[in-house]
C-alpha positions in Angstrom: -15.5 92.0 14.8 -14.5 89.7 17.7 -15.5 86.1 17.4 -18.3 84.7 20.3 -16.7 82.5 23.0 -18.4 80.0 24.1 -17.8 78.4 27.4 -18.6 74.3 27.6 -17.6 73.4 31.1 -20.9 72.3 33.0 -22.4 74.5 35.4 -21.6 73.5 38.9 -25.0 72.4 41.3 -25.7 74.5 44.4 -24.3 71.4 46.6 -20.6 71.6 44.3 -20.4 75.2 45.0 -21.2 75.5 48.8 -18.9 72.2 49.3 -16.1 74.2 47.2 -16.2 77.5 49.1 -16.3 75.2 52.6 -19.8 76.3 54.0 -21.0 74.4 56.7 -24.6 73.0 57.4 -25.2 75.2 59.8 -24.4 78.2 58.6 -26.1 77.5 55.2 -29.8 77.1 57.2 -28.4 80.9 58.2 -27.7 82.1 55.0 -31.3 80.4 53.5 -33.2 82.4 56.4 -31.7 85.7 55.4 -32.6 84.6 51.8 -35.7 83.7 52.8 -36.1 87.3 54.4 -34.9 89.2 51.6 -37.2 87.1 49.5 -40.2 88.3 51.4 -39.3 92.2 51.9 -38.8 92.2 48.0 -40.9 90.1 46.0 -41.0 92.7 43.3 -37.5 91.7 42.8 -37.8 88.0 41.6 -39.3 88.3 38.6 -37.5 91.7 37.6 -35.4 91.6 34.6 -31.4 91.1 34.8 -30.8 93.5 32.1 -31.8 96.7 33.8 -29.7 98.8 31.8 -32.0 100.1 28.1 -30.0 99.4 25.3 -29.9 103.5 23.9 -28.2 104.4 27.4 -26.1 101.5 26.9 -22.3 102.0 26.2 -21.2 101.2 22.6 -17.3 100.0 23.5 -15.5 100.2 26.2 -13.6 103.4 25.6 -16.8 105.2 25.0 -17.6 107.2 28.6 
């Protein structure tokens, strides 16, 4: 059985990660309205569950099709 890796670097903040992929102001207030939009055409969405997938229809390894 393959041993758990864990991953100790801290998380970057919002303001890190839109300086590191070069995002200016203005286009960020574009990219929070469309955000914004999708927010309020799916609010069913935010509080759905990440793991989607049930665990019986779930792949047991990766060779497995």
């Amino acid at each position: 059985m393959r041993k758990p890796i864990y991953i100790a670097a801290p998380l970057t903040t919002h303001e890190e990660r839109l300086k590191q992929l070069g995002i200016s102001k203005a286009r960020q207030k574009e990219l929070q309205v469309l955000v914004d939009q999708f927010k309020a055409e799916h609010p069913h969405l935010l509080n759905a569950p990440t793991n989607v997938i049930e665990p019986e229809k779930r792949r047991k390894r990766a060779s497995a099709a």
